[in-house]
C-alpha positions in Angstrom: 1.3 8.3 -20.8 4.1 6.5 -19.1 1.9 5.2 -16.7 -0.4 3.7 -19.5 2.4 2.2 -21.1 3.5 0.7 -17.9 0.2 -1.3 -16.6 0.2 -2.1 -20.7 3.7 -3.9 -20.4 2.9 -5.8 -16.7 -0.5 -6.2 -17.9 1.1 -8.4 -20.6 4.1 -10.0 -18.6 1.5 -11.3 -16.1 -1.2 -12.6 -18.6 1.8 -14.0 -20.2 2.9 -16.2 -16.8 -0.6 -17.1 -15.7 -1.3 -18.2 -19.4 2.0 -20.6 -19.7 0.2 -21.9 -16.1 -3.2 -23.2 -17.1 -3.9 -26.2 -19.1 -4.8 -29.5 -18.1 -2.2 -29.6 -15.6 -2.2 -26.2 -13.7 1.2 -24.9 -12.8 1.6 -22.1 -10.0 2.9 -18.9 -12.0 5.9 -19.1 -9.5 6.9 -22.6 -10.8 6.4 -21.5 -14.3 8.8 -18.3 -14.0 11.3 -20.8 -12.0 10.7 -23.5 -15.2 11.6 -20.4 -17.6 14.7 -19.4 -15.9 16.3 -22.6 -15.5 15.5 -23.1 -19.3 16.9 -19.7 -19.8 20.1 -20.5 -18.0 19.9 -20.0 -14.5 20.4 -22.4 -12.0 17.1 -22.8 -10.4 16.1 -25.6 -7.7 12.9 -26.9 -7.0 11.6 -27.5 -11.0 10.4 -31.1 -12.0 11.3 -32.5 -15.3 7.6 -32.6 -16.0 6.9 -29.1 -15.5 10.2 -28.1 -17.2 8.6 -30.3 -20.5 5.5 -28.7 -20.4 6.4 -25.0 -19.9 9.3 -24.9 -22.0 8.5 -27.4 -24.9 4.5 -27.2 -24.8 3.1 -24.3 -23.5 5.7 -21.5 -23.5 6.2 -21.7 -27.3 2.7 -21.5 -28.3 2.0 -18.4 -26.4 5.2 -16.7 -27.7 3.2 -17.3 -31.0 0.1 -16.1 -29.7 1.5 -12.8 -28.4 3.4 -12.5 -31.3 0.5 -13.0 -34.1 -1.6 -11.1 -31.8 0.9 -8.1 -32.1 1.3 -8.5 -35.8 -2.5 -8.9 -36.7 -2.8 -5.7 -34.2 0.0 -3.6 -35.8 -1.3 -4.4 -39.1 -5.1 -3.2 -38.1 -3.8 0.3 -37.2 -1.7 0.7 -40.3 -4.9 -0.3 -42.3 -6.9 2.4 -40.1 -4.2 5.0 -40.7 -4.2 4.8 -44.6 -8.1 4.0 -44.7 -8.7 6.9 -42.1 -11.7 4.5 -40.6 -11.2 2.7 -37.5 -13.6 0.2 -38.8 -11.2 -1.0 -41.3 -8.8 -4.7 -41.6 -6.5 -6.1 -43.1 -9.1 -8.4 -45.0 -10.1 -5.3 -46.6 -7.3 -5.7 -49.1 -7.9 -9.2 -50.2 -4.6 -10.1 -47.8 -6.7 -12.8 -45.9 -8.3 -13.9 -49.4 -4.9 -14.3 -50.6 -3.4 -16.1 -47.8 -6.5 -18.6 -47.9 -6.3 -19.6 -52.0 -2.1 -20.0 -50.9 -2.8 -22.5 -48.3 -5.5 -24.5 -50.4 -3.2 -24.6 -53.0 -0.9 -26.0 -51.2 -3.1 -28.5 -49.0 -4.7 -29.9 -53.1 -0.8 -30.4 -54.2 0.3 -32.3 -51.3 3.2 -29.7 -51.1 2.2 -29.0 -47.6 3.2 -33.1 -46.9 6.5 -32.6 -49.2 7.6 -30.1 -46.4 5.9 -28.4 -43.7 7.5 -25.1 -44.9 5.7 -25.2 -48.1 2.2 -24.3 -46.6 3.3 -21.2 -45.1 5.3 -20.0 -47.8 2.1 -20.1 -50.3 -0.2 -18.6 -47.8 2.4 -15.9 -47.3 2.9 -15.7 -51.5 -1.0 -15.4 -51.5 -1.6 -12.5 -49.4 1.6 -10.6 -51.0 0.2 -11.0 -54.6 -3.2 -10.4 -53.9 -2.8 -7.0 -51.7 0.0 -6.0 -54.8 -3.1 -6.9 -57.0 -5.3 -4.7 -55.4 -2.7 -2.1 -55.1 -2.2 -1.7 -58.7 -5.6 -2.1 -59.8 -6.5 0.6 -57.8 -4.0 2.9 -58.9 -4.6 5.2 -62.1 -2.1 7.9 -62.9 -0.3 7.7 -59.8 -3.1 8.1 -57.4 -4.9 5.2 -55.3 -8.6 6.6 -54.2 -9.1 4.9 -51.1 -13.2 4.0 -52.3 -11.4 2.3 -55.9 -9.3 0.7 -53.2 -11.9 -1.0 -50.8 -14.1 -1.6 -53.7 -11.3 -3.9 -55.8 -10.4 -5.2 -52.5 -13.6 -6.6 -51.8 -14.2 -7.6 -55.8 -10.5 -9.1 -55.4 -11.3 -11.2 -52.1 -14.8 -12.5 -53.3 -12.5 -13.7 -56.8 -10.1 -15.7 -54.6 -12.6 -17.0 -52.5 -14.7 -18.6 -55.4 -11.3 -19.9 -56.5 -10.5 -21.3 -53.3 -14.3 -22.9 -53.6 -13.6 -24.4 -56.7 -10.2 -26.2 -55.5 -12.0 -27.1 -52.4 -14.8 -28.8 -54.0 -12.2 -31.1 -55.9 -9.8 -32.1 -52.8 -10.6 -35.3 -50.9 -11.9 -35.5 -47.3 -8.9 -35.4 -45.7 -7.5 -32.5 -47.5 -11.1 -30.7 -47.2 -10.8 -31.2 -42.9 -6.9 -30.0 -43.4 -7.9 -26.8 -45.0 -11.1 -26.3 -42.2 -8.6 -27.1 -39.8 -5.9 -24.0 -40.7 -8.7 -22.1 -41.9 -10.4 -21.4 -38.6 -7.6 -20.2 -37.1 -5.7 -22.4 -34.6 -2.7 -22.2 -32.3 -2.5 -25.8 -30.7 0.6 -27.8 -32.0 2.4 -24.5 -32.2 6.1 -25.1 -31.7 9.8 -23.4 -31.2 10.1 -24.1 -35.0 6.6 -21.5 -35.6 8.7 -18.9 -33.2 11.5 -19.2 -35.2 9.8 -18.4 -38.6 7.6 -15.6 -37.0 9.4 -13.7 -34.5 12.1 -11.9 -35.5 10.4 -10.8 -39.0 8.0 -9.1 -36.7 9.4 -7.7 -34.7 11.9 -6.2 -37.2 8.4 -5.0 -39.2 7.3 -3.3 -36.2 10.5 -1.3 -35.4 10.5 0.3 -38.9 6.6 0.6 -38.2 7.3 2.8 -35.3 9.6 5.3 -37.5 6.5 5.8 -40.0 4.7 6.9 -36.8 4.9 10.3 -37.1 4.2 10.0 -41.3 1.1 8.3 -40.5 -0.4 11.3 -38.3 0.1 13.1 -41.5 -1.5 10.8 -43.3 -4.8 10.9 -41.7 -5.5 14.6 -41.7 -5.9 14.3 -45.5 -3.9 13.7 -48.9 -3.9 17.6 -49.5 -2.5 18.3 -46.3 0.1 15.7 -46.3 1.4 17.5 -49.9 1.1 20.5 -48.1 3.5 19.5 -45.1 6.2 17.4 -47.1 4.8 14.1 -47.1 4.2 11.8 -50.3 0.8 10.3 -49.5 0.9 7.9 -52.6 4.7 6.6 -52.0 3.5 6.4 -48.2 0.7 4.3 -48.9 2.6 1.9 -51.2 5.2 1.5 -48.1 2.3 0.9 -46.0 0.6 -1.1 -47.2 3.8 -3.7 -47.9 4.4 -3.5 -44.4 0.9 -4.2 -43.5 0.9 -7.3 -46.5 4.1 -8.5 -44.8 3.1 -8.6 -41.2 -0.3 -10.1 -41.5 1.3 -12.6 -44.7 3.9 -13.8 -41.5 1.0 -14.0 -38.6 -1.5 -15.6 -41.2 1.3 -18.3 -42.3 1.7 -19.5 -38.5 -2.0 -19.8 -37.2 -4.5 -19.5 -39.8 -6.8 -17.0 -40.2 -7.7 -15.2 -37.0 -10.2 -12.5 -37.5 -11.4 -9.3 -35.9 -8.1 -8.5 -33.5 -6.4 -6.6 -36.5 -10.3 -4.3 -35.8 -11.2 -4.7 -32.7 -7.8 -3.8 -30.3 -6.6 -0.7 -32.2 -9.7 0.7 -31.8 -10.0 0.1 -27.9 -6.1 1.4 -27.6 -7.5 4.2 -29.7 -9.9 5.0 -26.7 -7.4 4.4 -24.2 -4.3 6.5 -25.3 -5.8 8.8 -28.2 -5.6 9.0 -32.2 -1.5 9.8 -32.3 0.1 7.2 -34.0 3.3 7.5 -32.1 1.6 6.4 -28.8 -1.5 4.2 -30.6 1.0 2.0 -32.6 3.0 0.2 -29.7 -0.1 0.5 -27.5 -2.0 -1.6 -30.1 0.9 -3.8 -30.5 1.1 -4.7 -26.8 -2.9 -4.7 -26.4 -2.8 -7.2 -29.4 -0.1 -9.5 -27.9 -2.6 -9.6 -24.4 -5.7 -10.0 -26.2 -5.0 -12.9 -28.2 -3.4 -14.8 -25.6 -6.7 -14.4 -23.4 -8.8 -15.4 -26.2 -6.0 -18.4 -27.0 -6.6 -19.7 -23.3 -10.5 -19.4 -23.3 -10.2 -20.9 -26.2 -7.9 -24.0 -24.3 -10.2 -23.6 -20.9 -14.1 -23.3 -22.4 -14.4 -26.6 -22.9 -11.3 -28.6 -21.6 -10.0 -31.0 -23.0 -12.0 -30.4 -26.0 -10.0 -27.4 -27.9 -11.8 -24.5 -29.5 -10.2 -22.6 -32.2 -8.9 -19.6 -31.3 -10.3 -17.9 -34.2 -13.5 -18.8 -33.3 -13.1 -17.4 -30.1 -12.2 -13.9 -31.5 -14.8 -14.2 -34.1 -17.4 -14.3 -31.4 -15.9 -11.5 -29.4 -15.4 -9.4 -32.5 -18.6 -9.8 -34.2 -20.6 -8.1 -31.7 -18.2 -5.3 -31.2 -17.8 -4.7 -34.9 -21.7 -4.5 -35.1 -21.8 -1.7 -31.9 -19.5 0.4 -33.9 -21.3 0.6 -37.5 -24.4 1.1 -35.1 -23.1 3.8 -32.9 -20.0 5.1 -35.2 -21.0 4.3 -38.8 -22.0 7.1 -40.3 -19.4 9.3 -38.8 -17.0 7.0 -40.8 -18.4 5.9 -43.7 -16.6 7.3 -47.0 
């Protein structure tokens, strides 16, 4: 397992280097770890001014984000799985994406989002939080939350916010209507050291206390019953879980947009890779979601340079085919 873990970690640290590195102006991965240590600290000769710009003020900030969201969105996909036992199910499954969307439109028809840039993060954050509590308590009668009354409101809940967010985006003006497109399809260009600051600490502080519900979750999946049976609360767990899962994916969502499938399709490759216990599947995910989205975030740079493709679109096209293999092969061994 160790040695999984390992080629996991330098797997990352050198998709990490070689992604800072291409761009319109290609920069050695030896320049670019020179660039980070002198902005680090150290005292490093041999670094142009240009290349110190671009690495540490363009390019090394957005893929801190992209690794970061990529881990979140991950994290929050194996969470989901774990509570809905079905490794075909999202975080969109819960109306969090739905949420997050009617937020941001909200804020785009105000003109809040021009008041202060903070504004459209914090209602597309405020969006996913009250629609997944929404769901949560809808769902819930006499202390129990069926997991089919849960995927059922969540989709009735989603397809509710999403008419809303029609409505308000059929009374917005042009520019407002290609400002929503714009964060809706998911983007990481323009990502900056202020994004990092607002996104990565909250996760990473979500994912440590993640890791202690590791063994909880294990539970969790072999079945309600079981979980009374060995000491474990599988209602109050789920109600945990599921505001972990709401925060994460509110925090990811409010610094790119919506960027679909990696929160489905990386737990369930890690899954493959290093097995069904949670203890080893949850950093495993994490750090297979931090790789995945920065490959997909420089295809997405690379495809058709210097025209930019949205990331999202990128992992829509890589996750729609996969998600389609697994109701064909795996459906009906999942379905409820």
């Amino acid at each position: 397992m160790r040695l999984k873990f390992s080629i996991l970690i330098s797997l990352l640290i050198v998709v990490f280097i070689i992604a800072i590195g291409v761009g319109s102006v290609f920069i050695p991965p030896l320049h670019v770890l020179k660039a980070i240590l002198a902005f680090i600290g150290f005292k490093i000769d041999g670094v142009s001014d240009e290349v110190l710009t671009i690495v540490t003020q363009i390019r090394l900030p957005r893929i801190i984000v992209a690794m970061t969201v990529g881990m979140a969105l991950s994290l929050a996909g194996t969470i989901i799985q774990g509570i809905f036992r079905n490794p075909m199910a999202e975080p969109g499954i819960i109306g969090i994406s739905s949420g997050a969307s009617l937020g941001a439109i909200t804020s785009i028809a105000l003109g809040l989002n021009l008041i202060n840039i903070y504004f459209l993060p914090l209602l597309s954050f405020i969006g996913g939080l009250l629609s997944s509590i929404i769901v949560y308590l809808l769902s819930t009668k006499r202390g129990k939350t069926p997991i089919l009354h849960l995927i059922l409101i969540g989709l009735s809940i989603s397809t509710l916010l999403s008419s809303i967010s029609s409505i308000i985006l059929s009374n917005i003006n042009q520019y407002q209507v290609n400002e929503y497109i714009f964060w809706m399809l998911g983007g990481l260009d323009g990502r900056s050291w202020w994004h990092v600051k607002i996104s990565f600490l909250p996760i990473l502080i979500i994912l440590l206390i993640s890791i202690l519900f590791s063994k909880k979750i294990n539970i969790l999946v072999l079945g309600e019953d079981e979980a009374y049976t060995l000491g474990v609360n599988p209602e109050l767990l789920k109600k945990l879980l599921l505001l972990l899962t709401s925060l994460i994916t509110g925090i990811a969502v409010s610094v790119s947009g919506t960027i679909s499938f990696v929160g489905l399709i990386v737990p369930h490759i890690m899954r493959i890779i290093v097995g069904p216990d949670y203890r080893k599947l949850i950093p495993s995910s994490v750090i297979g979601g931090g790789i995945f989205l920065i490959i997909c975030d420089s295809i997405a740079r690379m495809l058709f340079s210097p025209i930019e493709v949205k990331v999202g679109i990128v992992t829509s096209i890589v996750g729609v085919p996969y998600f389609l293999y697994l109701l064909k092969s795996r459906g009906a061994e999942y379905s409820l």
